[in-house]
N, C-alpha and C positions, 0 to 999 in steps of 0.2 A: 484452647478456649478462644474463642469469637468474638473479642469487645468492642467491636462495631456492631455484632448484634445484639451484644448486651447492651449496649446504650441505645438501641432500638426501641429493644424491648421496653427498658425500664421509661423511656420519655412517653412512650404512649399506653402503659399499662392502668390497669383504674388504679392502682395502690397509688400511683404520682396526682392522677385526675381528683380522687378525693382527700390527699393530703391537702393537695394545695385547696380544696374547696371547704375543706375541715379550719385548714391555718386562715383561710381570708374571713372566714367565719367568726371565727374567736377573734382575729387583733383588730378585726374593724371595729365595733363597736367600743373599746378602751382607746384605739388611736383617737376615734372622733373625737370621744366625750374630754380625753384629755384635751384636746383644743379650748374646750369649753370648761378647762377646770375643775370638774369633774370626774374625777379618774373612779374614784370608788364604787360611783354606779357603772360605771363603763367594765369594772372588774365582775361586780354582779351579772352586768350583760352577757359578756364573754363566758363566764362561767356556766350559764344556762346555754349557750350556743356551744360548748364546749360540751356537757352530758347531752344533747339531744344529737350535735354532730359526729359521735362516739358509737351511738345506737343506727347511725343511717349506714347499714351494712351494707354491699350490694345485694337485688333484691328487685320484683317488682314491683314497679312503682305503687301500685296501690297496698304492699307491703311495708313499703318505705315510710307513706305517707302515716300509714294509720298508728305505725312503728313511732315515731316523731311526734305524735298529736297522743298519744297515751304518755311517753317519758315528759311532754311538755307538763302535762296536767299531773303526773307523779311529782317531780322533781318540785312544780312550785308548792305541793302538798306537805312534800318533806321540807323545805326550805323553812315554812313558816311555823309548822308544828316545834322544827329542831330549834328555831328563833325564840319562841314561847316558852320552851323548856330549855334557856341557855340560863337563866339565874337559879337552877336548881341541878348539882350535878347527880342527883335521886332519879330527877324527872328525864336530865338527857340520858343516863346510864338506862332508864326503862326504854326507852326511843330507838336506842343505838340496841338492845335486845330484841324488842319487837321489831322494827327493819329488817335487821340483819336477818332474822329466821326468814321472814315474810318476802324478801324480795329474792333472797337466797332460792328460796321452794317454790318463786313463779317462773325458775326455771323447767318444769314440768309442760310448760304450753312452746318447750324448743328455743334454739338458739337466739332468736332476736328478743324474747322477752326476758331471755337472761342478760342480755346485751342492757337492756330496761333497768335489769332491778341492780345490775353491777353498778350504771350512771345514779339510779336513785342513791346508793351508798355513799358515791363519789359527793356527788353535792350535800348529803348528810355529813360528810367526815370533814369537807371543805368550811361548811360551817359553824364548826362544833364549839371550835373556842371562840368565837363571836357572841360576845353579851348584848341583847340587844332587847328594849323596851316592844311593846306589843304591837305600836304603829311603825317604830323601826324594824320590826320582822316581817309585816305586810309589806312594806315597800321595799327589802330587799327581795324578798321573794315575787314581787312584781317587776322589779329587774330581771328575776331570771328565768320569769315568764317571760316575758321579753324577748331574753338571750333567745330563748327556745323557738320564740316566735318567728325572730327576724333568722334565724338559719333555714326554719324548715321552708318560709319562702325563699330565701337565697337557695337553695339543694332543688325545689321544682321547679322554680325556671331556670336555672341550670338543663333539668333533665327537660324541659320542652322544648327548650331549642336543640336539642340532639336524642332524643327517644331513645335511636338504638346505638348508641354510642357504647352504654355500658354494655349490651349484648355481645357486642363486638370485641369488645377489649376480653369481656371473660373467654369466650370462644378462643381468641388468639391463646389464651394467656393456658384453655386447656391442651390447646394444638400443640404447643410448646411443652408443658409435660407428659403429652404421649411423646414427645418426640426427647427426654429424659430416661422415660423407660423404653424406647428402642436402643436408645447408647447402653444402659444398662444390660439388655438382649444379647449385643454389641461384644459385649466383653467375656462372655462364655465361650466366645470362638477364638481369644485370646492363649496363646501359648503359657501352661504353666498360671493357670486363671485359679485364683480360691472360690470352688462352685458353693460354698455356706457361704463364703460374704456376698458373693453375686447372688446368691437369693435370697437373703437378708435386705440388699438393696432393692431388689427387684418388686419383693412385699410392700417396702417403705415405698419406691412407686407407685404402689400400684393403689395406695392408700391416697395419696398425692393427687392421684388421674382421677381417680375415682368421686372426691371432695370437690374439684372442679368440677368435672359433672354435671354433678350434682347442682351443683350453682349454676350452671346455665340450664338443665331443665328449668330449677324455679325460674329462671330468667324469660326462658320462651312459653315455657308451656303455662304459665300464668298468666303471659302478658295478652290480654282478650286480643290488641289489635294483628299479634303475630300467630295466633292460635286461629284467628279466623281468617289469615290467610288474607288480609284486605291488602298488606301492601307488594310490591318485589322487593325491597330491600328485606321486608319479613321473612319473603319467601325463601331467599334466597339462605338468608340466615337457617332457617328451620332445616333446608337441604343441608348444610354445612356439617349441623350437628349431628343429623341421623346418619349422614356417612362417616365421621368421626369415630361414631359407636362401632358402625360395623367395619372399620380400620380397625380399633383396638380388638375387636374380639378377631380378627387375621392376623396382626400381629399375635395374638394369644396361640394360632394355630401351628405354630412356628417352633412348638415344644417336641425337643430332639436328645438321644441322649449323644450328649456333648462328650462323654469321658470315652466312646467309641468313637467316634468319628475323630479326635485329635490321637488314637490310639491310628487309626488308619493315616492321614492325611495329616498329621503335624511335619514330616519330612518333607510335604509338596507346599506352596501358596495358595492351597484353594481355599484353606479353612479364612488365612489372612483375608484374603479377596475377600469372602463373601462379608469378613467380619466390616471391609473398607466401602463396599457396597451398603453395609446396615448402617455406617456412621453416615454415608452420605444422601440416606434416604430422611433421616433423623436431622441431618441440615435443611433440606427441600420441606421436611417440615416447621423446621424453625422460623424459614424465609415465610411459608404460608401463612406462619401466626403473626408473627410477625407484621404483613402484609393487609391481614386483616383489623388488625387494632388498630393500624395507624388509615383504613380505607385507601389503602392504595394499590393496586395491581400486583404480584407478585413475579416475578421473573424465574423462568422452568431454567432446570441445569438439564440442556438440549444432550449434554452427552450422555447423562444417567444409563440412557438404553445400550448406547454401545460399550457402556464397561458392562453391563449385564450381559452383551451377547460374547464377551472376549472370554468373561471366567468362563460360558457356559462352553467355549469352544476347549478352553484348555482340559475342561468336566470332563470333556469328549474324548479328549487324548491321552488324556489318565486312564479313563474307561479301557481305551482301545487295546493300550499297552500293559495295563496292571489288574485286568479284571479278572477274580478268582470265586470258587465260592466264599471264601472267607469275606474277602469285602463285598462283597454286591449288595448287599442290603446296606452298608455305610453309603458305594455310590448312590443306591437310590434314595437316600437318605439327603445327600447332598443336591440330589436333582430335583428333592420336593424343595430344600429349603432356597434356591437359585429360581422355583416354581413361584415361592411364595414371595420372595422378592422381587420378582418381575410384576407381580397383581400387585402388589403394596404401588410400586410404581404407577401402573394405570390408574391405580387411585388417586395417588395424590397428581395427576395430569388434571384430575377430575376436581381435584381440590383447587388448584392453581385458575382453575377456567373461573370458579366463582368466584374468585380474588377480583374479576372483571365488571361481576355485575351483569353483566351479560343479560338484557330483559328475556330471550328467545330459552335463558337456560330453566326460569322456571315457572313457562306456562302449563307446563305435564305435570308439574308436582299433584300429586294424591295423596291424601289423610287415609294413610292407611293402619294407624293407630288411634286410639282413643288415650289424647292426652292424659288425662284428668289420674287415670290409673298409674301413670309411671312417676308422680309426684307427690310428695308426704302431705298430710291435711294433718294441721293443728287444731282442732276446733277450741273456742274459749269457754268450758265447760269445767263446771266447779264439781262436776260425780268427778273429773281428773284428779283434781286438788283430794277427795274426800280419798280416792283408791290411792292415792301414794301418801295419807298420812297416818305411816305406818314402818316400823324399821326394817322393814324389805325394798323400801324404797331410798334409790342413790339419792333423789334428791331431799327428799325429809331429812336425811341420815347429815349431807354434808349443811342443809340450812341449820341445824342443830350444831354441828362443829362450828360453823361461821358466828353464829350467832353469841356460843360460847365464847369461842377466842377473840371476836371484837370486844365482847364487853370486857376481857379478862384485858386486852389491851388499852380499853378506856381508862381504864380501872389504874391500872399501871402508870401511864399516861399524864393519868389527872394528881398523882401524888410523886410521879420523878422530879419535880423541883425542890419538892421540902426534903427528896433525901440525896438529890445531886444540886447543892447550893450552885452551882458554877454554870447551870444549863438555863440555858440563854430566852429559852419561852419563845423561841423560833421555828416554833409549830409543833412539838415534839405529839400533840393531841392530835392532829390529821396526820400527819406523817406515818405515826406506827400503824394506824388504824387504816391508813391509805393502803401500805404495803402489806396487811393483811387481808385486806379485802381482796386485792390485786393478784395475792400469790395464791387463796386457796382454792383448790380446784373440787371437782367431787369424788377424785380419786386419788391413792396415793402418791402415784407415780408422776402424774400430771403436776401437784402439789410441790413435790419434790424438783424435779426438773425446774419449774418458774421459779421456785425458793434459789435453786445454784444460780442461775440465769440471775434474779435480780441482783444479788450481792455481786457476782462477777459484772454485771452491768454496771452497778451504781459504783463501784471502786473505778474499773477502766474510765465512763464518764466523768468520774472526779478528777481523775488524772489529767483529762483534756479541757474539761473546764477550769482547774487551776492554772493549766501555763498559758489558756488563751487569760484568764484577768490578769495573769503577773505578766506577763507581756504585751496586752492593749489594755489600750486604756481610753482610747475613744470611745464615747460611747453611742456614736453613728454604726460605726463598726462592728461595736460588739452587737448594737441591735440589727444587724442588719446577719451577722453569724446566728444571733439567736433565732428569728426567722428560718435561715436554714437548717439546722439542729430541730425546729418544731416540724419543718417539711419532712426531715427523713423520720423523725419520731414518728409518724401515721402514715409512712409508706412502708413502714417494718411493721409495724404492729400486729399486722397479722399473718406475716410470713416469718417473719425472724425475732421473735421476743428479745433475745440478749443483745439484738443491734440496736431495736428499739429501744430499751433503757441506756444501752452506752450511749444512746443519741439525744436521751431525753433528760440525762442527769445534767450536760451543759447546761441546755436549755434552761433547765429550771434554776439554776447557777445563776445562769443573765438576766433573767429573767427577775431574781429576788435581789442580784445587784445593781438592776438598774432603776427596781420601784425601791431601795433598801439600799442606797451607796453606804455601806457599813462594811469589817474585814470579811470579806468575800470566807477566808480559812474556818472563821468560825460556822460559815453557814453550811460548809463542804462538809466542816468535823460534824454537826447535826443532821445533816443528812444520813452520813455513813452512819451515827450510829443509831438515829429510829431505823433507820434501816435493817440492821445488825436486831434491833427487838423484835420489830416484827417479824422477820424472819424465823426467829426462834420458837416466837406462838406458831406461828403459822403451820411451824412444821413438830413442830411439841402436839398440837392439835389435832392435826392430821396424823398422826400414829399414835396419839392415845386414845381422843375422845370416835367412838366409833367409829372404826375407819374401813375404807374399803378398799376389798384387795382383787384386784383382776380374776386371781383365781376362786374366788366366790359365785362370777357369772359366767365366767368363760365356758361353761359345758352350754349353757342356751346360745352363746356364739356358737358352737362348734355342730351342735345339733341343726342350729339353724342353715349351718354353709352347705352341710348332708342332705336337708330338704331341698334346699334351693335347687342343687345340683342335680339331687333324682327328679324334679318336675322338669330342668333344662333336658337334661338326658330325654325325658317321656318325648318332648316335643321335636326334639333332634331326631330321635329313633324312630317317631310315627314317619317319619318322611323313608326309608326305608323298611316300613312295611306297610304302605300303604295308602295311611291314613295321615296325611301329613296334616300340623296345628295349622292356624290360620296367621296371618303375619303378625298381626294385632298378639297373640296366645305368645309364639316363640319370641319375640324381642321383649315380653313383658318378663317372660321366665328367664330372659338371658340375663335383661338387668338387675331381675333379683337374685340370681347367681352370682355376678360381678360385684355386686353390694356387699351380700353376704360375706362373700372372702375378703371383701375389704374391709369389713367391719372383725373379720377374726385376724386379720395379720395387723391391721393396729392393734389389736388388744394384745397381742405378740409381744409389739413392740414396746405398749405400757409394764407389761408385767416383767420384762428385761429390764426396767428401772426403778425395782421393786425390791426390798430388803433380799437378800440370798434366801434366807428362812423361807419367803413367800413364793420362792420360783420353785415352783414342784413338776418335778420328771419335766425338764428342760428339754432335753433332749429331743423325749419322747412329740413331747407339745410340737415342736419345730418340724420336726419330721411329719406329723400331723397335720400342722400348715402348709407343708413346701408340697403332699403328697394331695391335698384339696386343691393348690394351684395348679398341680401337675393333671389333678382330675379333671378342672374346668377345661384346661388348655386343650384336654385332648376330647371332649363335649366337642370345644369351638374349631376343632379340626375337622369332626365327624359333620358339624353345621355347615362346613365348606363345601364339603361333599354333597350336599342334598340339592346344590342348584345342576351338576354337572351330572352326576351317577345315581341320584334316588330315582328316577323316573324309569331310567332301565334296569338296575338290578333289583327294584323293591323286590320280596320274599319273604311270606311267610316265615320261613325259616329261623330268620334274626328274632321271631319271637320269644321263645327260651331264652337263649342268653341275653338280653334286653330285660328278661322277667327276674333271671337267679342275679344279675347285677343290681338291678332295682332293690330286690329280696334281698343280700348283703346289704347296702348300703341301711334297709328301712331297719336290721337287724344290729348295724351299727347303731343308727339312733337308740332303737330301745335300749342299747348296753348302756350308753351316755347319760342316758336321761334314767336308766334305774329300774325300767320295766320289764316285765316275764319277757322273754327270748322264745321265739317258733325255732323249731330246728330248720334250716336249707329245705325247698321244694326238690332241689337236683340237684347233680353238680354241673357245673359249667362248662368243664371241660369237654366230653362227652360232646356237645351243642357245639363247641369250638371246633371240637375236630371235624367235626362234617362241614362246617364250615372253610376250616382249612384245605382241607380236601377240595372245593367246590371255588376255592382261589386259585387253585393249580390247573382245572379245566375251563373256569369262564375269564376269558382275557378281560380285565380291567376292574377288575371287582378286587382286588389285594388290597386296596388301598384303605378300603371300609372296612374290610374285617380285620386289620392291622389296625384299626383303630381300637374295631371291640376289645380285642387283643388287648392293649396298651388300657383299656378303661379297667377291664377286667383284675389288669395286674395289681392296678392304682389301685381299685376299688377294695383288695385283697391285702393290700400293707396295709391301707387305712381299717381294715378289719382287726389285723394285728395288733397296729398301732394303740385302737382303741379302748382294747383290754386293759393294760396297765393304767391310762390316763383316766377310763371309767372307775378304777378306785380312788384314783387321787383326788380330785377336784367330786367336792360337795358342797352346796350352799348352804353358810350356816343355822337359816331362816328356812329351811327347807319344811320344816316339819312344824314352823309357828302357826 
């Protein structure tokens, strides 16, 4: 491990940039006002600059802004209605039900308006036990309009004086997880390797790379001034990304069977080598992201090439002395993937030059896609709201449990004092309802997982928050550790939830010790145990009142990764015979390939932290996944091929089998999804063999129909595969 690069990383990533933009945000308006005396509106302030700073995801900016300027005008909504109905707990217990359903299910318009209605919560639950007269609830609630006010100016000029600042840090920040799942790659060529936990890891990659992404499309292809190409730092950006894509789908190309080649070559260092070659390609990527988030040049490892050309000589000597039929197709096995390491290389030479900036690098840029299609559109349409309200829908389903378990939590809440005389009225009304709001997700597993996470969070933070009060006592000190503790609290938050609560339970420790010099133990023991209740609703809720289970939707996942793959396929294939897509057609169908499998190997990995009862044909499902990733992989091999060998070997020929693979695959979907079955057009093999045949007389064409080869086989487990899992998995609601 590299902790000079990790301390790179982490000072120039946006998670540090909008911590600390998040943190100056909240404690400037209570430092001021406390000068002035003032503290309680200055807490109002913070608290509005607090839910609005929450919701400012990264994003483009006209995302951001509109993002900001709706939770402003929510939050002060909710502020002053929950102020109005604080002398009636009838009126707040109706409030605290209608919210919760209501901002719960404007999750349907996508992640930043759920960001919305989670903050709208936040400031409902923050104010709940607050009694307060009709012109005292207008004017807290004008505090934190306010709050909301004065951050979402503080967040744009911020982003005016740096535009592409955050472009930049997200790009590094996905450079750096493809270069995660090349170490992962890395470790197949490992002696005595677990090939299930290497593709377990590999999935969880690829789920990882994939989410980045993601966030830098919305990032460029949103942002009008890098979409039209006005600036070169735009430009330069825009090139960065599109070759990134087409690095991860060569990386993708690099799919070998491993359990032969360490059957041949674990006696000799070539497997080692090529593996110490993949670690060091995987650092040259690090240094790139690296290099880019912080704008500075990147520095090439000038030797890269000659450890490449030394294993390829020892290749050779192997070759010369041990070559038999038995291994020849492992050496050439080992000379494609020494091939594919060498181009990975040229690439990233290509990556490092734009580290420069270099104006001459992108006068040539060309739009040779139409952005607009490789990016989700949310529109704000209320036919959305009308079609999901209904129990086929995740989000209705979990605003319904949300909605329940807060009020069941109010509820509770609002009468623990008359039957725990001894509990202190140190919030125990926001606190459970905090931690309900915060752990429930809209699926089990997600539920589950945040539920372990914040208990294990909130005890390890206790622990560190009690020996920092029993040991300081200043309280320059302590506020100056509580600042800190706030900073790593919103540079985890969305990388590491259980770091972010063990970081966030201090904080709030000092935080209520130093507006509240009272025994600190008492406020630790209240914490831990609303904590410990909501927990319990939370997850009482999520497995009794409706709940949703992975394996409910996972067949339209799986269906969908099948489509994706037969249209990538059509457009890989047209380029051997003939009729090749247009660039704009094949990188559309490749992203939605890439999507797809990412969106079924997370759901993999949700439904792995699912009751046992709920994991059905485990096995099967996995093998289903690892045989889809194995599918794409060997697509974006056959895609390699189409710049070097489509041009001379196109042939009618590959039509057949391009047709009967197609034909299974479309045969797999209808088993999944439930529909009448066509029997096979032909068989394939037949198509194969003259093909085979026709690799033995034309020199240099093996390479492609060893692909068919390999799609065909994939194509043919996953036919297998499909049968058992087409019984198991049905949607409850299928037939509502």
């Amino acid at each position: 491990m590299d902790y000079i690069k990790q301390y790179k990383s982490f000072i120039n990533s946006h998670y540090l940039n909008g911590a600390i933009r998040i943190t100056v945000g909240i404690l400037l308006p209570s430092i001021l006002l406390s000068l002035f005396n003032n503290l309680p509106a200055g807490v109002s302030l913070s608290i509005g600059a607090m839910c609005v700073g929450n919701t400012d995801n990264p994003g483009p900016i006209h995302h951001r802004r509109n993002g900001m300027i709706a939770c402003i005008l929510i939050i002060f909504l909710v502020t002053l209605l929950i102020g109005l109905a604080s002398p009636s707990h009838v009126w707040t217990g109706s409030l605290v039900l209608v919210f919760c359903f209501v901002f719960a299910f404007i999750s349907v318009y996508g992640a930043r308006a759920a960001s919305i209605g989670v903050n709208a919560l936040l400031v409902m639950v923050l104010n709940i036990d607050r009694q307060h007269t009709a012109f005292e609830s207008l004017i807290t609630a004008t505090y934190v309009l306010a709050g909301g006010v004065w951050y979402t100016i503080l967040s744009l000029l911020l982003y005016s004086f740096r535009p592409y600042r955050l472009v930049q840090q997200a790009i590094g920040d996905c450079i750096q997880a493809l270069a995660g799942y090349l170490r992962i790659k890395a470790a197949f060529y490992a002696r005595e390797t677990d090939y299930d936990e290497d593709y377990r890891r590999l999935l969880e990659s690829q789920v990882e790379v994939h989410a980045k992404q993601d966030l830098v499309r919305e990032l460029l292809f949103k942002s009008r001034n890098i979409v039209q190409e006005s600036t070169h730092v735009g430009r330069v950006l825009m090139m960065i990304f599109l070759d990134i894509i087409d690095l991860f789908e060569r990386i993708m190309t690099s799919q070998q069977d491993y359990r032969r080649l360490h059957h041949f070559f674990d006696e000799t260092e070539l497997m080692q080598d090529c593996r110490r070659l993949i670690l060091d390609l995987a650092s040259e990527l690090d240094e790139i992201g690296i290099a880019i988030m912080s704008g500075k040049p990147s520095v090439e490892d000038s030797g890269l090439p000659g450890h490449i050309r030394a294993v390829r000589e020892q290749l050779e000597l192997y070759r010369g002395s041990h070559r038999n039929p038995e291994n020849a197709e492992a050496i050439a096995s080992l000379n494609e993937i020494l091939d594919s390491i060498e181009d990975l290389s040229l690439r990233l030479h290509t990556l490092h030059r734009y580290t420069t900036y270099d104006r001459k690098l992108s006068r040539n840029i060309k739009a040779e896609v139409d952005v607009e299609e490789f990016v989700a559109h949310t529109e704000v349409d209320r036919k959305l709201l009308l079609e999901n309200l209904n129990f086929k829908s995740d989000a209705f389903r979990h605003a319904v449990r949300m909605s329940i378990a807060t009020l069941a939590g109010y509820i509770l809440a609002s009468y623990l004092p008359e039957f725990l005389p001894k509990a202190r009225g140190l919030g125990h009304g926001y606190w459970i309802l905090l931690t309900i709001i915060v752990i429930m997700k809209p699926v089990y597993s997600l539920t589950r997982q945040r539920n372990y996470q914040r208990l294990i969070g909130t005890l390890g933070g206790g622990l560190i928050g009690f020996l920092l009060l029993f040991f300081v006592r200043d309280p320059r000190v302590l506020f100056v550790l509580m600042i800190l503790f706030m900073i790593m609290t919103y540079v985890f938050i969305r990388t590491d939830y259980l770091v972010a609560v063990i970081m966030m339970t201090p904080y709030v420790l000092l935080l209520f010790h130093l507006l509240y010099p009272t025994d600190f133990r008492s406020i630790l023991a209240d914490r831990v145990i609303d904590t410990a209740i909501g927990s319990v609703i939370a997850g009482l809720a999520s497995w009794v009142i409706i709940p949703t289970w992975e394996h409910e939707r996972i067949t339209d996942l799986m269906t969908a990764a099948l489509e994706a793959n037969i249209a990538y396929l059509k457009d890989v294939a047209g380029a051997f015979l003939g009729k090749p897509a247009t660039v704009h057609q094949y990188k559309l169908s490749r992203k939605n390939a890439f999507v797809a499998l990412a969106n079924l190997s997370d759901a993999l990995q949700r439904m792995l932290s699912e009751p046992r009862r709920k994991q059905k044909s485990m096995a099967e499902m996995h093998q289903f996944v690892v045989s889809n990733h194995m599918l794409t992989s060997h697509i974006a091999t056959l895609a390699y091929y189409t710049e070097t060998h489509a041009a001379r070997f196109a042939d009618a020929a590959y039509q057949p089998v391009v047709d009967d693979i197609v034909c299974r695959l479309e045969q797999t979907v209808d088993v999944l999804a439930d529909r009448t079955v066509a029997e096979p057009k032909r068989p394939a093999r037949a198509d194969l063999l003259v093909l085979n045949e026709r690799a033995k007389t034309v020199k240099g064409v093996k390479p492609i129909i060893d692909q068919f080869n390999f799609i065909l086989k994939v194509t043919t487990d996953i036919a297998k595969v499909s049968q058992p899992l087409a019984l198991t998995y049905r949607r409850p609601f299928a037939n509502a």
